[in-house]
C-alpha positions as CSV (number, residue, x, y, z in Angstrom):
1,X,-4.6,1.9,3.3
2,X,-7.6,0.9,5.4
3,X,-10.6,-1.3,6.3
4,X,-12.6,-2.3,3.3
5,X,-15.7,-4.3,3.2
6,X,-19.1,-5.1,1.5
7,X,-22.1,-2.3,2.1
8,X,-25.5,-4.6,1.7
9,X,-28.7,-2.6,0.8
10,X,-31.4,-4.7,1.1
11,X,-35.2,-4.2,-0.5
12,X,-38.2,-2.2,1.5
13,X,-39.7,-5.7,0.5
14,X,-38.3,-9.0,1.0
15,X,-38.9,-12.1,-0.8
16,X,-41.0,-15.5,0.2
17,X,-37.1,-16.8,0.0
18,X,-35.1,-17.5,3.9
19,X,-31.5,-18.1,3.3
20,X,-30.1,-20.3,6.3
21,X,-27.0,-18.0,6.1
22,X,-25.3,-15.1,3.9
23,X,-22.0,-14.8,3.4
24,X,-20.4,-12.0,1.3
25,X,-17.0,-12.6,-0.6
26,X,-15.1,-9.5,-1.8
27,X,-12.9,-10.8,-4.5
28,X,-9.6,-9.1,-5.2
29,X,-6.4,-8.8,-7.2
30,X,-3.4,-8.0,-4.3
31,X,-0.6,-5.4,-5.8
32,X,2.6,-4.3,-3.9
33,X,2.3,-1.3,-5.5
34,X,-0.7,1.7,-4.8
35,X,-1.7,2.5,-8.7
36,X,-0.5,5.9,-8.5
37,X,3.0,4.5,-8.2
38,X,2.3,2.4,-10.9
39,X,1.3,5.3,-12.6
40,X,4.6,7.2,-11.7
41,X,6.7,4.2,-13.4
42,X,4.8,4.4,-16.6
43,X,5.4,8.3,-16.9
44,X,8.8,7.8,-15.9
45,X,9.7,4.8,-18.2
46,X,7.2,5.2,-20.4
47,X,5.9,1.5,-20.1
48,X,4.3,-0.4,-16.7
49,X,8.1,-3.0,-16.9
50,X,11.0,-1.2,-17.6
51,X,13.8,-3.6,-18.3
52,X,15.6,-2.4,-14.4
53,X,12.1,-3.2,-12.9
54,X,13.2,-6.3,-11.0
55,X,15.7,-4.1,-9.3
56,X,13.2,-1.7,-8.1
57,X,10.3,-3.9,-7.3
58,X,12.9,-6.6,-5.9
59,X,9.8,-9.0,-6.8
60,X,11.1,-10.6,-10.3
61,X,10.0,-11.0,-13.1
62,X,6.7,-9.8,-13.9
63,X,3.8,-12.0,-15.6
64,X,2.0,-10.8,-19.4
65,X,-1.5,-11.4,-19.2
66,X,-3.5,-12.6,-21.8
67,X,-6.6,-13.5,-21.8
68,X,-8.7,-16.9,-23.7
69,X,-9.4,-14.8,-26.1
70,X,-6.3,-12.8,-26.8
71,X,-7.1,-9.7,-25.6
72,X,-4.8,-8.2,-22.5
73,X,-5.7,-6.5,-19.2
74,X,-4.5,-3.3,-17.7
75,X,-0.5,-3.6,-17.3
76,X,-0.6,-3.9,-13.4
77,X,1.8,-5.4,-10.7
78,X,-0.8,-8.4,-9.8
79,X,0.9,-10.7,-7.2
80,X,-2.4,-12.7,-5.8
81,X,-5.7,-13.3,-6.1
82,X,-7.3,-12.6,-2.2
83,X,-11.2,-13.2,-1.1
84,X,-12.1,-11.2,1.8
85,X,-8.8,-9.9,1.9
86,X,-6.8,-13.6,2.6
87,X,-4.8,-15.4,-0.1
88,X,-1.5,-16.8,-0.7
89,X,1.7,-15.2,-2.3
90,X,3.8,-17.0,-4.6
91,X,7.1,-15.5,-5.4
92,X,7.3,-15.3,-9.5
93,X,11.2,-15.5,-8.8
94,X,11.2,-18.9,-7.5
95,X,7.6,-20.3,-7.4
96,X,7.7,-20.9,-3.7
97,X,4.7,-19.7,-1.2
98,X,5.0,-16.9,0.7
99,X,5.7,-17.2,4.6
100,X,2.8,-15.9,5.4
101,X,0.3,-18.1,8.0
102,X,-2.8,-16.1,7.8
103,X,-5.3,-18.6,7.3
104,X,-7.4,-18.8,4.4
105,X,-11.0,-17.4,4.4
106,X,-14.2,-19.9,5.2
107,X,-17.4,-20.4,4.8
108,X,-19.2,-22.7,7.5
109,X,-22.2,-24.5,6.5
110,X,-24.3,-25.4,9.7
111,X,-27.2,-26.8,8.3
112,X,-27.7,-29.3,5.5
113,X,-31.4,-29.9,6.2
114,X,-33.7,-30.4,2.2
115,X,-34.8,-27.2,2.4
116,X,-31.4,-24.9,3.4
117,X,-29.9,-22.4,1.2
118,X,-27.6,-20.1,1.8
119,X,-26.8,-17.0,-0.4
120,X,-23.6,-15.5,-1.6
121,X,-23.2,-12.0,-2.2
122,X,-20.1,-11.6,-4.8
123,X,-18.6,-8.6,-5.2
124,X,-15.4,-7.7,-7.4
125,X,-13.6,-5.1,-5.7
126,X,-10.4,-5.9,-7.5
127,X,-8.6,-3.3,-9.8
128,X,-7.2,-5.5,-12.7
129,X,-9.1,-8.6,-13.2
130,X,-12.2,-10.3,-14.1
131,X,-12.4,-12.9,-11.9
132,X,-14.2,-16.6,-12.6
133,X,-15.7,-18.0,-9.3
134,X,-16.6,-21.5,-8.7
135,X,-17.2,-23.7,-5.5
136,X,-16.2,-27.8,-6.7
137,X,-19.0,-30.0,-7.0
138,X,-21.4,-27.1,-6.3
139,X,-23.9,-25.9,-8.6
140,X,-24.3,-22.1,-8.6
141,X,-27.6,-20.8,-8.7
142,X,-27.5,-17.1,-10.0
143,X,-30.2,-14.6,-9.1
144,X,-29.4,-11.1,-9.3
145,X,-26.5,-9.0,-10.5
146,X,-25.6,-5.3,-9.6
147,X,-28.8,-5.8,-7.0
148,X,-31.2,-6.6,-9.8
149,X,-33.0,-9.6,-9.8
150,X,-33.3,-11.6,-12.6
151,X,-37.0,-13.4,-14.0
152,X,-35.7,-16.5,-13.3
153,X,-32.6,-18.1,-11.5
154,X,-30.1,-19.1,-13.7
155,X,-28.0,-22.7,-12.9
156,X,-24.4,-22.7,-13.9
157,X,-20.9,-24.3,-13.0
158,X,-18.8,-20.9,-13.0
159,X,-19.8,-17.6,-12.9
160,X,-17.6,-14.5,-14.3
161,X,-17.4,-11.2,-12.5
162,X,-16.3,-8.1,-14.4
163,X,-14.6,-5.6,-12.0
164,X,-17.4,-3.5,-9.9
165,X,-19.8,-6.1,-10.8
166,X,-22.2,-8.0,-8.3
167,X,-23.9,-11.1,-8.8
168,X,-26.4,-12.8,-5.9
169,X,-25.9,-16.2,-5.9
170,X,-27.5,-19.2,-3.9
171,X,-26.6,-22.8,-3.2
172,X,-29.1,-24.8,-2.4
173,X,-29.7,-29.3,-2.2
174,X,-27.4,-29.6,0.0
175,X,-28.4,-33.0,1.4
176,X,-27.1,-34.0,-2.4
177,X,-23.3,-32.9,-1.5
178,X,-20.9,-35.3,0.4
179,X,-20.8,-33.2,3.6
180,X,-18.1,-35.6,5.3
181,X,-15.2,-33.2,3.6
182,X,-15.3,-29.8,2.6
183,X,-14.8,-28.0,-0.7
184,X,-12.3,-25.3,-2.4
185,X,-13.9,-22.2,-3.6
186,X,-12.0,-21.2,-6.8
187,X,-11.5,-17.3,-7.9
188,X,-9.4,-17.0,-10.9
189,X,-8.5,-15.3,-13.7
190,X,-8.9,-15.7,-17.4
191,X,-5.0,-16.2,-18.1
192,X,-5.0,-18.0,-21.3
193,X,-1.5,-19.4,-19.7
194,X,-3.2,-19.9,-16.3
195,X,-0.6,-18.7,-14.3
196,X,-0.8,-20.5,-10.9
197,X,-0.1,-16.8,-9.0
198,X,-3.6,-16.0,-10.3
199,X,-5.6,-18.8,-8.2
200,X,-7.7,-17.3,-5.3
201,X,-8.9,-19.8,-2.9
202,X,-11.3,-20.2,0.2
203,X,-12.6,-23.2,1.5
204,X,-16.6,-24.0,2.3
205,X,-17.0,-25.7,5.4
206,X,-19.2,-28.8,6.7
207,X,-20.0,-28.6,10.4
208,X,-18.9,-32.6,10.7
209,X,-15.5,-32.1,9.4
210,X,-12.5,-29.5,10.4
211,X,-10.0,-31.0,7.4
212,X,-8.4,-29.0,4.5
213,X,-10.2,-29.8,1.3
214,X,-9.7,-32.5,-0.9
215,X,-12.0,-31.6,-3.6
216,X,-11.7,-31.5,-6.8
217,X,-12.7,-29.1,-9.6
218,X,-15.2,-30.3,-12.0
219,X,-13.7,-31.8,-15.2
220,X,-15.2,-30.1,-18.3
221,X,-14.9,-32.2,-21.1
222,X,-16.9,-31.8,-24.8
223,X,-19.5,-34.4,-24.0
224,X,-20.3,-33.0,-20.3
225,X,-19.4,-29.4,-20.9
226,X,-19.6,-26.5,-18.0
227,X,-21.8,-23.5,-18.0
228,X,-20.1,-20.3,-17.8
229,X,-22.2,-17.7,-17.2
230,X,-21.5,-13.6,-17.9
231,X,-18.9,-14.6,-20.8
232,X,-17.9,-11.4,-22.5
233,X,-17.1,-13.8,-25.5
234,X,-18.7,-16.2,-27.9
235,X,-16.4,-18.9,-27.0
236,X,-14.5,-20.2,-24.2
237,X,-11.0,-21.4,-25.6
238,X,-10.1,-23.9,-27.9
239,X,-12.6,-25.9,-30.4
240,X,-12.2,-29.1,-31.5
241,X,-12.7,-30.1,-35.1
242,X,-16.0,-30.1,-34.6
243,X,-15.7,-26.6,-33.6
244,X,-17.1,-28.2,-29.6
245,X,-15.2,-26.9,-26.3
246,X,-15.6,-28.4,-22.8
247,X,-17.4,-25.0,-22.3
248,X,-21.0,-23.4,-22.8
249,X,-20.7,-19.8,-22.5
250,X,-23.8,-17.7,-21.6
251,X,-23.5,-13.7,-22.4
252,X,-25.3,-11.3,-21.1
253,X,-28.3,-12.1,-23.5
254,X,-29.0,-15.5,-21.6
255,X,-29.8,-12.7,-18.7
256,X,-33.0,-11.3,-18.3
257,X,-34.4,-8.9,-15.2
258,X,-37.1,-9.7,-13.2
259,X,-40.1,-8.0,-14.6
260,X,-40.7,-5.7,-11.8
261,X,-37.4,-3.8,-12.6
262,X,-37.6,-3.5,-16.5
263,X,-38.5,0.3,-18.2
264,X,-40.1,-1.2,-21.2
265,X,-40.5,2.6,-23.0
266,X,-36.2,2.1,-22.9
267,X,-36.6,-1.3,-24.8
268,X,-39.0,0.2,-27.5
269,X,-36.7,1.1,-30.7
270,X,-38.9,3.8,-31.3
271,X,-38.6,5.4,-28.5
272,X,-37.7,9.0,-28.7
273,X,-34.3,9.5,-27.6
274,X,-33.2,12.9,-26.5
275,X,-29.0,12.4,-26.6
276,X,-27.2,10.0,-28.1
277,X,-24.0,9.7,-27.7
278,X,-21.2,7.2,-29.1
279,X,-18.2,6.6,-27.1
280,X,-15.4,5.0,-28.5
281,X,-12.8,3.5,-25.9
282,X,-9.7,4.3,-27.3
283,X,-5.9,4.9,-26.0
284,X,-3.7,7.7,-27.1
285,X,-0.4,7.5,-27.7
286,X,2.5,8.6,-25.8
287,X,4.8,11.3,-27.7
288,X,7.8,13.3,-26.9
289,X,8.3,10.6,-24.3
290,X,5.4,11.4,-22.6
291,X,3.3,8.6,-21.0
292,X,-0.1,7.6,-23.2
293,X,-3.7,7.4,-21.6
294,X,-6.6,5.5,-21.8
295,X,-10.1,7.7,-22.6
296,X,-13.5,7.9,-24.1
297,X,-12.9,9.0,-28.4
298,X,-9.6,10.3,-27.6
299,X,-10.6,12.4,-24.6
300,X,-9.1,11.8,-21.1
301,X,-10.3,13.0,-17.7
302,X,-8.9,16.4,-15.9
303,X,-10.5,17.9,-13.6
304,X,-10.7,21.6,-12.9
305,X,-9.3,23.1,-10.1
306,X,-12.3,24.5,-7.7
307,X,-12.3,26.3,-4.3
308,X,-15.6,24.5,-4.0
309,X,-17.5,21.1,-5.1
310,X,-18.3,20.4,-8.4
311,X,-21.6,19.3,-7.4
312,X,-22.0,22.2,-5.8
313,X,-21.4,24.6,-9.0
314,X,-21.3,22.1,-12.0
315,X,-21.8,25.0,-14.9
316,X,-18.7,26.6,-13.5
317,X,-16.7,23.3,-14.0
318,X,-17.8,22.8,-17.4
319,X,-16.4,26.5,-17.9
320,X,-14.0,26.0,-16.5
321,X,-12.1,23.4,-18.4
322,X,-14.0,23.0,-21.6
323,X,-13.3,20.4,-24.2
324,X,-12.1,21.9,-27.8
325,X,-14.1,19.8,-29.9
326,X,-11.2,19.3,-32.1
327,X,-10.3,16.1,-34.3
328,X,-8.5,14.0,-32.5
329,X,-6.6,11.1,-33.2
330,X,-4.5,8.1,-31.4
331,X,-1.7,10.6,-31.6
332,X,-3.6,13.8,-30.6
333,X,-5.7,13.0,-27.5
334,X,-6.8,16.2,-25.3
335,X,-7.5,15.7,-21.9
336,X,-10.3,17.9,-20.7
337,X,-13.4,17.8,-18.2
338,X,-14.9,15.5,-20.1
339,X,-18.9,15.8,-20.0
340,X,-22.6,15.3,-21.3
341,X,-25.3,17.4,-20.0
342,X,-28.6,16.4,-20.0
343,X,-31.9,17.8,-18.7
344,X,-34.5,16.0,-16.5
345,X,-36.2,12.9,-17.7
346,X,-34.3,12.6,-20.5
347,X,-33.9,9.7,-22.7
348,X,-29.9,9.0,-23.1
349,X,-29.0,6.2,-25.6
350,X,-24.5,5.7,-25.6
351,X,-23.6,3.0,-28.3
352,X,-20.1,1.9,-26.3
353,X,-17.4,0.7,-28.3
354,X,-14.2,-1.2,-27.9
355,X,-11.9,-1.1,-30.6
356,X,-8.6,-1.6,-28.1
357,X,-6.6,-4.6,-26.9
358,X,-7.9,-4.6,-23.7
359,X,-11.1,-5.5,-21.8
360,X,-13.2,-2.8,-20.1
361,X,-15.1,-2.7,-17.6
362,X,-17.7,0.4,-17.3
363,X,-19.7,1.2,-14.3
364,X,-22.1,4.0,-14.6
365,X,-22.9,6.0,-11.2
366,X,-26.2,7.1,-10.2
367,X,-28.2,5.2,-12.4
368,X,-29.3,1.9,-14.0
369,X,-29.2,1.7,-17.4
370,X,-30.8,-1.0,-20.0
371,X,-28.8,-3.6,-22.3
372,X,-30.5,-3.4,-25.4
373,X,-28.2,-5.0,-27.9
374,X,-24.6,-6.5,-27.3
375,X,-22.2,-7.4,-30.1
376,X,-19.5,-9.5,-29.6
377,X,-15.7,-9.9,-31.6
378,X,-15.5,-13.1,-34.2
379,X,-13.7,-15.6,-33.0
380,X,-11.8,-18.1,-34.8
381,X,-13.8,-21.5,-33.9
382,X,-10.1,-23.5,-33.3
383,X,-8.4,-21.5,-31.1
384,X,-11.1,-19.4,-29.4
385,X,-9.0,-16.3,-30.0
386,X,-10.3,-13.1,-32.1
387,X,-9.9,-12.5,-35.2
388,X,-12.0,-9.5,-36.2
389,X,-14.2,-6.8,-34.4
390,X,-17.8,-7.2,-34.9
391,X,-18.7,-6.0,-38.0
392,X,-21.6,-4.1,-37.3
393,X,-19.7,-1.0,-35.9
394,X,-17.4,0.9,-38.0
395,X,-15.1,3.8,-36.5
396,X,-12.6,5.3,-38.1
397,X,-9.6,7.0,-37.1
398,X,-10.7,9.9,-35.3
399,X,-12.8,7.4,-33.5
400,X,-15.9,8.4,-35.7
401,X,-18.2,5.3,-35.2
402,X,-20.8,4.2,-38.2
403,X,-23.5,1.9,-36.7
404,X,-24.4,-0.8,-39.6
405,X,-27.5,-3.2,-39.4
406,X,-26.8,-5.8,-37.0
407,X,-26.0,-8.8,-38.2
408,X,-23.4,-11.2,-37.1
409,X,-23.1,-11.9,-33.3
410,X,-25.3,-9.8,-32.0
411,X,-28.8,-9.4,-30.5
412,X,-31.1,-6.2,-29.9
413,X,-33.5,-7.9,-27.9
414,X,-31.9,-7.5,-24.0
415,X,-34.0,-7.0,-21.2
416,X,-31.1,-7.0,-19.1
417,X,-30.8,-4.3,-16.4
418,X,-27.8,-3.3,-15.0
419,X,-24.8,-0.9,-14.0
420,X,-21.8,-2.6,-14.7
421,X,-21.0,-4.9,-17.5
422,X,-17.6,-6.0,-18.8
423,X,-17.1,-4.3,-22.4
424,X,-14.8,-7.1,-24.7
425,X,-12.2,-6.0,-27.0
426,X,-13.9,-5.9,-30.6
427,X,-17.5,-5.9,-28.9
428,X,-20.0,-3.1,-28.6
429,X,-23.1,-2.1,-26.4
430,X,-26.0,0.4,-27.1
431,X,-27.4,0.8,-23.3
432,X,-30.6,3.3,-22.7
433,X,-31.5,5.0,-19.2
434,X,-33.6,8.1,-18.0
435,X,-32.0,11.0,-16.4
436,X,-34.0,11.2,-13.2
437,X,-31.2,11.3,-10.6
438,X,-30.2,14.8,-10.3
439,X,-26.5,15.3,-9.9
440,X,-22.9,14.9,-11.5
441,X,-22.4,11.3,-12.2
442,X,-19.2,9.0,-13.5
443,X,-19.5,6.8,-16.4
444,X,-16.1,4.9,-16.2
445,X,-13.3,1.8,-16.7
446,X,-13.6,0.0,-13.3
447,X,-10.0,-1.2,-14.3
448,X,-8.1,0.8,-12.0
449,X,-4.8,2.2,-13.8
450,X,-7.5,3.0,-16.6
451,X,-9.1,5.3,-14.8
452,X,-6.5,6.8,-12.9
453,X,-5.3,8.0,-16.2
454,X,-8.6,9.4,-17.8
455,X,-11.5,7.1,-19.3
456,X,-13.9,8.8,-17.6
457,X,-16.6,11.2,-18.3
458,X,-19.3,12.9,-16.3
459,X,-23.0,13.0,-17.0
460,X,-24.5,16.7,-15.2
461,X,-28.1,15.3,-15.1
462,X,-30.8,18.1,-14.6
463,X,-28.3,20.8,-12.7
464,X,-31.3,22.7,-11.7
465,X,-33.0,20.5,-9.6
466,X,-29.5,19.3,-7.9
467,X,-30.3,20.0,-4.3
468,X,-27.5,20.4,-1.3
469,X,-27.8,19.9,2.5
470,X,-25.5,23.2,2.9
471,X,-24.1,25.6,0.5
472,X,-20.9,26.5,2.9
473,X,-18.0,24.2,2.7
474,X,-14.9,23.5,4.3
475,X,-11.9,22.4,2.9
476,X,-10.0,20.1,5.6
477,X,-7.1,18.3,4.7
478,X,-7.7,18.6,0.7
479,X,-11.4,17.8,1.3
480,X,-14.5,19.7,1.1
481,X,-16.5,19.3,4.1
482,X,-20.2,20.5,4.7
């Protein structure tokens, strides 16, 4: 419970670039239910929907997602799709709208003059979803994510935003745009069934007109297909038989940072790396009818209990609640306090793979970190759907991952800068980033039930040059205050 809203840090320098405006969007999934609730049905019924869930939700029946590609998202209690906190509700039991009149958000454009732009700052602050944004009959020009900007602008027609992601986006050419009427802005999901409860809307506004929208969105056909940018796939639904969709998907390798922001010593393969690390996302099983949990090769999250910070005395948390180092399995999973030490200036290297059903999306705290070769699932050309992991990563059961020569679907020549990126189910990711930000930092599944339950580890980075502001804390209301 609370106010929420977007925290903008801008350069020391700007650039030659004046936006008429700025507008930031936080994009969200809306639950009735807080997570750890959520959390509390699953232990208790051992699933997220237990058949007498209508009764205790009294919201009916809840929606399965799947996504284009097959693969699921976290088993959540989505009921809307809200941009700066304002959307519409649509009861699942009927299909009728909410009675709610709170107006949807807006965006008012004031000036239309050649040279106007105005940027968008998108942020997914959702728990659940990757969200596709799109403004009808607006081209979006993309030029920074996570607050890195990229070499060159990149011009598409939607735009995909993993949870905890942040893409900069302008729109620009306005005189071009029919400013007599004004426009829907589209967030939704990836539902292969596109359920109409997942539809976000907002509406840009043109200072001549006050009406509701009458746009359309664009229609994507084979011979005029749309550009979808930040695709954690190879395909975007359904071929034809000439294996063609209404859809050009751009992946992270059509991405490239701005010059300025690249480590190129982290993009040399024969760099020496100091620790290198593989971390297979993997759920464990629930036994004895005992709730499962997603984690990092079998290991979930659990953090020792402290009379003090464990910034303030990291060894002692590692002692505290060591990790066995035991083989574990799917149905042997240990949860621990899960970490990686490394020492200043060190070069860490984590191949990330995702051998479950679901999407994840990892954000890494404290520091950026370099793409420096993304493999994506094979995907049968008809349907768009997966039909094998890529090939080039191998793990067994223990979750013991051999790393083959790349060769299908993959590319190992990123220059892609980041701290959040959406990891696909049957994809990988070797990232690379120095260890120059003393301190105890997350690595972690933005998707929120995911890391409630324990993907999750900590990286101690150089513990003897972590400085504090006091050593005395005191703990008010179960938290530590200097």
């Amino acid at each position: 419970m609370g106010l929420m809203g977007g925290f903008i840090v801008h350069p020391k320098t700007t650039s030659d670039r004046e936006e008429q405006g700025e507008f930031v969007l936080l994009l969200s999934d809306w639950q009735h239910f807080y997570t750890s609730e959520q959390h509390h049905l699953l232990i208790e019924s051992g699933q997220f929907y237990p058949n007498d869930l209508e009764s205790l939700t009294q919201s009916g029946t809840i929606d399965y997602f799947e996504a284009i590609d097959g693969s699921r998202a976290a088993e959540a209690l989505v009921t809307s799709i809200l941009i700066n906190g304002r959307g519409q509700y649509i009861d699942p039991r009927n299909g009728t709208m909410g009675s709610s009149t709170t107006p949807l958000e807006y965006l008012k454009i004031d000036s239309v003059q050649n040279n106007s732009t105005y940027r968008l700052r998108l942020i997914n602050s959702g728990s659940v979803f990757s969200l596709k944004f799109s403004i009808d009959q607006h081209p979006l020009k993309v030029i920074a994510s996570d607050g890195v900007p990229f070499a060159q602008p990149i011009i598409v027609d939607q735009l995909i935003i993993g949870l905890g992601e942040r893409y900069d986006v302008i729109i620009d050419n306005l005189t071009t745009i029919n400013n007599t009427i004004n426009y829907w802005i589209r967030v939704d999901t990836m539902d292969k069934n596109n359920n109409t409860r997942w539809h976000g809307l907002a509406i840009l506004q043109y200072a001549a007109t006050n009406g509701m929208p009458i746009s359309k969105p664009q229609n994507c056909t084979v011979l005029q297909p749309c550009r979808i940018l930040n695709c954690p796939f190879s395909q975007y639904g359904p071929g034809d038989t000439d294996k063609r969709t209404p859809f050009i998907c751009l992946t992270p390798l059509n991405m490239s940072t701005h010059e300025n922001h690249l480590d190129h010593d982290l993009l040399n393969e024969k760099i020496q790396i100091n620790i290198k690390q593989t971390l297979s996302l993997t759920m464990v099983e629930g036994q004895d009818d005992q709730a499962g949990f997603e984690s990092f090769n079998y290991i979930g999250m659990k953090y020792p209990s402290m009379t003090e910070p464990i910034l303030h005395n990291p060894r002692l948390a590692r002692e505290l609640l060591s990790c066995s180092n035991r083989s574990l399995d799917k149905n042997s999973g240990e949860k621990c306090y899960h970490n990686i030490v490394a020492q200043y200036n060190d070069i860490i290297e984590l191949l990330l793979v995702n051998h479950d059903d679901d999407q994840h999306p990892l954000h890494l705290h404290g520091s950026y970190f370099h793409i420096v070769e993304q493999g994506l699932a094979l995907l049968n050309s008809t349907t768009g759907e997966i039909i094998a992991d890529n090939p080039n990563v191998e793990c067994d059961e223990q979750a013991v991952c051999i790393y083959n020569q790349p060769n299908a679907c993959t590319t190992n020549n990123m220059r892609l800068v980041k701290d959040t990126v959406i990891l696909p189910k049957g994809g990988y990711m070797r990232i690379r980033f120095r260890a120059q930000n003393p301190g105890v930092w997350l690595l972690h599944c933005h998707t929120e039930p995911h890391l409630d339950r324990g993907m999750t580890i900590v990286f101690h980075i150089a513990e003897d040059r972590i400085r504090l502001n006091s050593t005395e804390y005191i703990l008010i209301d179960d938290y530590y205050t200097p």
